[in-house]
Structure formats: structure tokens, C-alpha cells
N, C-alpha and C positions, 0 to 999 in steps of 0.2 A: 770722235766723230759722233756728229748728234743727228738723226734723222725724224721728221714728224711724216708721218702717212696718213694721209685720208682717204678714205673712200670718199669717190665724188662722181656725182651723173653727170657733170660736166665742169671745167677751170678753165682760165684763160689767163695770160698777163699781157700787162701794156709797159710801154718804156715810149716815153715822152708822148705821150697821149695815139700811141699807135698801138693796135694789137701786134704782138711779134710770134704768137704762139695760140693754139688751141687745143682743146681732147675732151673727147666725148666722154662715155661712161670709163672708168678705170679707178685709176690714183691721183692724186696731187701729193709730190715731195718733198719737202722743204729742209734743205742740205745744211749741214754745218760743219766746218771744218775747227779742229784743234790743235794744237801744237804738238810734237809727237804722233802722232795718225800717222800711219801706214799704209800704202799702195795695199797691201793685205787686207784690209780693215774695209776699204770702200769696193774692194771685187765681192767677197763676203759679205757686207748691207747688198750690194747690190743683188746678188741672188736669194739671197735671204726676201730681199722688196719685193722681185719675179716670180716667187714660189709662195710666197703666204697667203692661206688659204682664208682669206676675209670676205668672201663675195658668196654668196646665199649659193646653195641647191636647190633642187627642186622640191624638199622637204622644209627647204626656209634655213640649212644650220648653213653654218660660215666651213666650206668644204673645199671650196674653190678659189684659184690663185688668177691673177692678174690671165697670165699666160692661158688658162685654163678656159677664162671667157672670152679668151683674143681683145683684151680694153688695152685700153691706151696710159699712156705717165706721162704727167707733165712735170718735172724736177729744175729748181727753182732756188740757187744759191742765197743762206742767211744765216752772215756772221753771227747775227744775235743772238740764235741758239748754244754758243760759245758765251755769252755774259754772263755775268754773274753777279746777284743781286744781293747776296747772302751779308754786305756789309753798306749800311749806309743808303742813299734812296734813287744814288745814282751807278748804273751798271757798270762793274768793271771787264774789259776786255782783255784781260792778259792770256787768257788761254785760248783765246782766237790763232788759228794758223793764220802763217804770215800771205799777202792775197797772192802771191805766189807758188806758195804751196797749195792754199785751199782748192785754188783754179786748177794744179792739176790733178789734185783728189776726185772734184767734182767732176772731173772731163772723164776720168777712170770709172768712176761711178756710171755715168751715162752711156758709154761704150761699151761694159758687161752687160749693162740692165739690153743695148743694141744688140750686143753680139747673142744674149739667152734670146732672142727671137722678139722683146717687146716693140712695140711702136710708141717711141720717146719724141718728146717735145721738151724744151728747154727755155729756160729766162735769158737772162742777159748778164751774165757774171759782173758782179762790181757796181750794177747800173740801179737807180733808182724805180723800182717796178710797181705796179701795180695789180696784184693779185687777186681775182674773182674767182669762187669757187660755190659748189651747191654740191655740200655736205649730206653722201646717201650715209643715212642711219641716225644721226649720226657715227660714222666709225671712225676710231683715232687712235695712232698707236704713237708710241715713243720708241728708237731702236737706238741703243748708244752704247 
């Protein structure tokens, strides 16, 4: 399981030219599932995403967690993070979970990050999106 985090003062996605989703200040998620991944593994990113302390204090250090400033997640299913470039100029997908697995990874994912108290927004699983974000910091993390 491959997750990207941003810190963002605001995201949005669209699916077929409509907005389906929005959130103010918080995260943007961008999920990936792999083959092998365990129910274990996406409750665990998921608390891990709700508690990391990326978001300034009052002295300006990164002290403070999602939950900490009350922001918001918008999480945002993408196989690509599972490719793999590493041979040739075209990405191979073998270690993409299958979209039946990933979809209930990612539901699990979305449901802890729910049930730890966040206010989650979601994309459209499987669906061609379009993602707008404005990157505070920029801050970017990788959790895999």
C-alpha cells in the first residue's frame, strides 16, 4: 500500500466535468493499493494519516495532526502509485491489487480515518478524476 499526503489549504475532484467532493484546509490522499496488502495495513496508514503531526503551531514547528486542527481529508483512489517504471519507458502494473481488493482496502482506509473523528471526502473509485489541489508548504509525504 502506497499512500502520498499533502498538506493543502484546499482540494477538490471532479468526475465528468462535475465537482463530487470538496475540503478546505487539511490533506489531500492519494491511495494505492497492492497485491498482498492487508485489512491491517490500511487501518494502520489510516491512523497514522489522522495523527501526523504536519501542520504548524503557534511557533511555526510541524506539531500538529489533521485531528489536532479539526481540517478536513479528501482521499482519492490511484492505481498508478502501484506501477512500476524501473524496466523500460512504459509502467508496468503487476503489483496493483486487483480493483476488487483495492476498493475494499480503500473503503477501510476511509472508514478508520471516519470512525478516528476526521471529516473525509472521497473521489470516485475506478472513475476518471480530476484533481485540484493548493499545496500549503509545500508539504509531501510518502507512507508505504
Amino acid at each position: 500500500m502506497k499512500i502520498v499526503i499533502q498538506r493543502v489549504s484546499s482540494a477538490s475532484v471532479d468526475v465528468d466535468g462535475k465537482e463530487i467532493a470538496r475540503v478546505g484546509k487539511g490533506l489531500m490522499v492519494l491511495f494505492g493499493a497492492e497485491k498482498g496488502d492487508a485489512i491491517s495495513r490500511a487501518d494502520y496508514l489510516a491512523e497514522k494519516t489522522a495523527n501526523l503531526r504536519i501542520f504548524p503551531d503557534a511557533a511555526g514547528k510541524m506539531n500538529l495532526s489533521l485531528k489536532d486542527i479539526g481540517g478536513e481529508i479528501l482521499v482519492v483512489s490511484q492505481f498508478t502509485l502501484a506501477g512500476d517504471c524501473s524496466k523500460g519507458r512504459r509502467p508496468g502494473f503487476d503489483k496493483a491489487a486487483l480493483p476488487k481488493d483495492a476498493e475494499t482496502l480503500y473503503l477501510r482506509y476511509v472508514e478508520v480515518l471516519t470512525q478516528s473523528g476526521c471529516r473525509v471526502a472521497t473521489g470516485k473509485f475506478g472513475a476518471d478524476m480530476q484533481v485540484q489541489l493548493v499545496n500549503d508548504g509545500p508539504v509531501t509525504f510518502i507512507l508505504d
